[in-house]
N, C-alpha and C positions, 0 to 999 in steps of 0.2 A: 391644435390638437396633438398630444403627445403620443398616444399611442394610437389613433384612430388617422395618421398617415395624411391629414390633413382630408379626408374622405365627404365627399361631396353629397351626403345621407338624401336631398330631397331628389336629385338624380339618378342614385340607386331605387330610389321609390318610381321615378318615371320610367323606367329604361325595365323595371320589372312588371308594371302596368303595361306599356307597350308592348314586350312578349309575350303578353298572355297569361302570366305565372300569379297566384295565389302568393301571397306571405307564405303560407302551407307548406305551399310545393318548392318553395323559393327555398324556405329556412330547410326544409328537411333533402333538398337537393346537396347542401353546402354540410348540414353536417349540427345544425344549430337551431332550436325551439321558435316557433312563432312568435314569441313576445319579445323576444330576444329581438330578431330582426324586427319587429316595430319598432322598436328602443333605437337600433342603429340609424330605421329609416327616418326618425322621428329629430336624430343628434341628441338624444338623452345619454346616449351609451360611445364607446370609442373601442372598436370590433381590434382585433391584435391584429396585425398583420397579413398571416395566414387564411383568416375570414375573410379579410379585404380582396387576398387573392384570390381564394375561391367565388366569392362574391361576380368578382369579374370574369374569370374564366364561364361560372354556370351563364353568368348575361351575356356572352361573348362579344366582350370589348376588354381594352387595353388597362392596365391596371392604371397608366396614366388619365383614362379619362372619367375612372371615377375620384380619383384624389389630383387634389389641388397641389400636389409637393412634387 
């Protein structure tokens, strides 16, 4: 994945199931529409960087433990 940082998408989908969070709440915490993150969690889509980090920061985990790189 070139621009999706090697991103580990069914993980992000677990790790925001385990917190409690909505797609909703998840996408509009980070900055980014509901369908949008289905697409990322789904590996349809390859989020730029910046999403990636935010992504991890809202889940509070390491950027390395959602991307594979």
């Amino acid at each position: 994945m070139s621009r999706g940082h090697g991103l580990r998408a069914a993980h992000v989908a677990d790790l925001r199931r385990r917190g409690g969070l909505s797609q909703a709440a998840l996408a509009q915490r980070i900055g980014i529409d509901r369908v949008t993150l289905a697409r990322i969690e789904s590996g349809h889509t390859d989020p730029h960087l910046s999403t990636v980090r935010a992504l991890a920061q809202s889940l509070g985990v390491s950027l390395a433990e959602i991307t594979d790189d």
